[in-house]
C-alpha positions in Angstrom: 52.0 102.7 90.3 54.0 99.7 92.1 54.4 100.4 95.4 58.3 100.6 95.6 58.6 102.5 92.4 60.8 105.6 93.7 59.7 109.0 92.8 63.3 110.3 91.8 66.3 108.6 92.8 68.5 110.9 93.7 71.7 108.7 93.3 71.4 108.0 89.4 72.4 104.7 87.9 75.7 105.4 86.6 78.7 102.6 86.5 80.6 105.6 89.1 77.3 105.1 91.2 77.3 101.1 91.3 81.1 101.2 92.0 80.4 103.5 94.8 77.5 101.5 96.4 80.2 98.4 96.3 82.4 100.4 98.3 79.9 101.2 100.4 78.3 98.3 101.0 81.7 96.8 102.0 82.4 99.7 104.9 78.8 99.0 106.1 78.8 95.4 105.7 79.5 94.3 109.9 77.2 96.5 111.0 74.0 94.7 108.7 75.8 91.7 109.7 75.0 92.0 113.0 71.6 93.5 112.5 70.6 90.4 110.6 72.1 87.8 113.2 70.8 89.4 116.2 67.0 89.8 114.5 67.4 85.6 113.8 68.6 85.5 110.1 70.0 81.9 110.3 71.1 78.8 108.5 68.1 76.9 106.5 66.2 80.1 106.1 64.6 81.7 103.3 65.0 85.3 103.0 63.3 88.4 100.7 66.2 91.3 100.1 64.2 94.3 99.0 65.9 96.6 96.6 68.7 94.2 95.7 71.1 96.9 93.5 74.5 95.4 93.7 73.8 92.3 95.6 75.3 93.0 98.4 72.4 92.4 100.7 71.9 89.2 99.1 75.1 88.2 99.1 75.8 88.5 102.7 72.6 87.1 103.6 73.2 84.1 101.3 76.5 83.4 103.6 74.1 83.5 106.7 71.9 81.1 105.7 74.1 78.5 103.8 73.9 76.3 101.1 69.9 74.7 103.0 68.8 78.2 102.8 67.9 80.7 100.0 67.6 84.4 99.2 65.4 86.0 96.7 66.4 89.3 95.4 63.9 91.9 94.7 64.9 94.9 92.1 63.0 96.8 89.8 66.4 97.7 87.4 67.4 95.2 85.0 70.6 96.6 84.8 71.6 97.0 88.3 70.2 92.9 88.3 72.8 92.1 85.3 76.0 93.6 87.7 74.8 92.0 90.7 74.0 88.4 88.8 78.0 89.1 87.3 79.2 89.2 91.2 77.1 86.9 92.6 78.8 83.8 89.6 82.3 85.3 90.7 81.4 84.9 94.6 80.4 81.5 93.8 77.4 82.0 95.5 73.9 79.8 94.4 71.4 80.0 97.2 70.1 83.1 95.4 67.8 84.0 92.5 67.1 87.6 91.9 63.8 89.0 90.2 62.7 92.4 88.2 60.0 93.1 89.6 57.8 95.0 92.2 57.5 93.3 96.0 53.9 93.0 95.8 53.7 91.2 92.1 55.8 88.1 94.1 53.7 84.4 94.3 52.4 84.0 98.0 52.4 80.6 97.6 55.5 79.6 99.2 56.1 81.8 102.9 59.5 83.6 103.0 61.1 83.1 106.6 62.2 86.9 106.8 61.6 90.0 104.8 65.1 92.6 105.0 66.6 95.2 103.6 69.4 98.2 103.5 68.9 101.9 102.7 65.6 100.8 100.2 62.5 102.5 102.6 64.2 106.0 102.4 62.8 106.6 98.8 59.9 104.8 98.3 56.7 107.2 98.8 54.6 104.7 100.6 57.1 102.5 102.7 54.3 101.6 105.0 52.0 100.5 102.0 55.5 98.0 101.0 56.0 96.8 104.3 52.2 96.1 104.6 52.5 94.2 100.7 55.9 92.2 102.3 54.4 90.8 105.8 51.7 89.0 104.0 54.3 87.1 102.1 56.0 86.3 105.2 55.4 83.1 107.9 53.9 83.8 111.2 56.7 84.1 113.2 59.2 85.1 110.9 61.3 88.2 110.6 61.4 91.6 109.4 64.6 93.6 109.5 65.4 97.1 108.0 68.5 99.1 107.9 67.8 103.0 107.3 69.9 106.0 107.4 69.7 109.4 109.9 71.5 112.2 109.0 71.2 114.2 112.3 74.4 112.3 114.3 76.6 112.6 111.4 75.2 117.1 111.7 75.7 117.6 115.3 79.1 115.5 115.2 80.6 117.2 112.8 79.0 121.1 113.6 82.3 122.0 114.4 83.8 121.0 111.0 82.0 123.6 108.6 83.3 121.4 105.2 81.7 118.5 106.6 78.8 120.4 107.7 78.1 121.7 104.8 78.3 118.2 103.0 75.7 116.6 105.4 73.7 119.6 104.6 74.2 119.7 101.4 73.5 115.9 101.2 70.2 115.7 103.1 69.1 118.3 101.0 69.5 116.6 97.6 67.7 113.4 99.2 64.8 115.5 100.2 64.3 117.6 97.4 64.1 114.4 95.4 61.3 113.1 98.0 63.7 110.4 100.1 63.4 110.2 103.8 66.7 111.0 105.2 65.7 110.2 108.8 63.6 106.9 107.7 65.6 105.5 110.7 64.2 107.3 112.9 60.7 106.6 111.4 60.8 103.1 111.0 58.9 102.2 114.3 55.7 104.6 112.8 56.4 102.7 109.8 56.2 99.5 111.2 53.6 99.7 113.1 51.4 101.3 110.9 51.9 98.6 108.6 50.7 96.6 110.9 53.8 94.6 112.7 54.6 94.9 116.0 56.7 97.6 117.5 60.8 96.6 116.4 63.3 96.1 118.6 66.2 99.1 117.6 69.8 100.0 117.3 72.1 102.5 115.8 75.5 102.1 114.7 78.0 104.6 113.1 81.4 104.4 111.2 83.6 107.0 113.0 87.5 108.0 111.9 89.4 110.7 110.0 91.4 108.5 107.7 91.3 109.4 103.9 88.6 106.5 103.3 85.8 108.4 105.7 86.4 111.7 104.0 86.4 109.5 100.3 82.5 107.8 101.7 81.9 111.7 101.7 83.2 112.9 98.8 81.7 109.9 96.6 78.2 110.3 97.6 78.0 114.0 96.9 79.6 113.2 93.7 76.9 110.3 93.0 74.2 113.5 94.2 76.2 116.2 91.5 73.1 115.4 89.4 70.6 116.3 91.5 72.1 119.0 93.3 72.2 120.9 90.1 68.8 120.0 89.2 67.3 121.4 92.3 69.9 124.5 91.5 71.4 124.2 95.6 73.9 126.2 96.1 77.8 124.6 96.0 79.8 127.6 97.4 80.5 126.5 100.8 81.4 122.7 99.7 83.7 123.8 96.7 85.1 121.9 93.8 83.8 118.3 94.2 86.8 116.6 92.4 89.1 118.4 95.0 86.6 117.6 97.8 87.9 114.4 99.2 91.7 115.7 100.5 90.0 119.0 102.0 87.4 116.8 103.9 90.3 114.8 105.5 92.7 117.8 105.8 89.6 118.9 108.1 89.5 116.4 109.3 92.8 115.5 110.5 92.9 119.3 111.7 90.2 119.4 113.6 91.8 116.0 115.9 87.9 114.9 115.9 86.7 111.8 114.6 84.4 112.5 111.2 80.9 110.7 110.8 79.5 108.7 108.8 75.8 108.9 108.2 73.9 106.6 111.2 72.8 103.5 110.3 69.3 102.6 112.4 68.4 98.9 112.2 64.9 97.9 113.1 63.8 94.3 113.6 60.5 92.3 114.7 58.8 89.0 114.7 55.5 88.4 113.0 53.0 87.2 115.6 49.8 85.8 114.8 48.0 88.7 114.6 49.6 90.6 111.6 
């Protein structure tokens, strides 16, 4: 078995489920942004995007780097690769190449500057076995940066909500029963380290806000999960009709006069010395 190959995505590949990771790439876009910039993604570099899906990874790492640098996508679906290719000729963008296949099947020969990713380590089975298979293919002294999700913030922010607490329930529940990691954030410097690399620098960001487009991020990923929820048979009763689900999250919401979460994103980020 590859060593990225997921066990059960718990997401599906549905055109609902692409359109939705668009939209969510777009809300979570500054906060990558800045993980990328501040771990010394720049200008002239050349960059691996693990898990490429929609492109938006590589597509906002392409704009770091410029026109001397390049980004190679890595994704194991060709159809998610035939969308992303499609926005990737309307952005105008051509530093970047994107590839179906697995991390460790890519040539050696020519280092990559830095290794990243977004919300990819979360449902492979052996993250540490891919992070081990990317640093090889990396320069010494280049970068490796990795943006993964933790549920608890978004819980204990919204425990006084009970519709959005049962959503975050309800959503780390689906991940895990399909074998994802939904605290990989908080496991990445295990998972760095016993790959090998050295101990990341860290940060955690959150979207916060009650407007209609928080409770919509919400309502769109437990309809993405509908699948999987069923499969697993969890029980729906305190979350209700899902096509209804968005207005009652932000009449909560907007009731409560708290700010709803988002889920936290945790960036980790590290240099490759000369030992790894």
């Amino acid at each position: 078995m590859a060593v990225n190959d997921p066990i059960n995505y718990a997401l599906g590949n549905t055109d609902a489920e692409h359109e939705r990771l668009i939209r969510q790439a777009a809300r979570f876009a500054p906060f990558t942004e800045r993980l990328f910039r501040d771990a010394g993604i720049s200008p002239g570099q050349r960059v691996l995007d693990l898990g490429s899906g929609m492109g938006d990874v590589a597509m906002l790492v392409a704009r770091i780097v410029g026109s001397t640098g390049e980004v190679v996508g890595v994704e194991r679906d060709g159809r998610s690769i035939a969308r992303a290719q499609k926005r990737i000729r309307e952005a105008g963008l051509r530093n970047i190449s994107l590839v179906q296949c697995d991390a460790s099947e890519l040539p050696g020969e020519r280092p990559f500057d830095a290794a990243v990713g977004r919300l990819i380590l979360q449902f492979l089975p052996d993250p540490v076995a891919v992070l081990r298979s990317i640093s090889r293919l990396i320069r010494r002294g280049g970068i490796i940066a990795f943006q993964e999700p933790s549920w608890k913030p978004f819980l204990a922010l919204c425990s006084c909500m009970p519709l959005w607490s049962a959503c975050g329930v309800l959503a780390v529940a689906a991940f895990e029963g399909a074998g994802a990691n939904a605290e990989m954030g908080l496991a990445l410097p295990g998972v760095f380290e016993r790959a090998g690399l050295p101990s990341p620098q860290m940060r955690m960001e959150m979207l916060l806000g009650n407007d209609l487009e928080s409770a919509r991020w919400t309502s769109d990923l437990l309809q993405s999960l509908l699948p999987q929820i069923n499969r697993i048979e969890l029980p729906l009763e305190k979350v209700g009709n899902v096509e209804t689900l968005t207005e009652r999250l932000s009449q909560e919401a907007m009731a409560s006069g708290k700010a709803a979460p988002c889920v936290a994103l945790i960036g980790a980020w590290c240099v490759k010395s000369e030992l790894n």
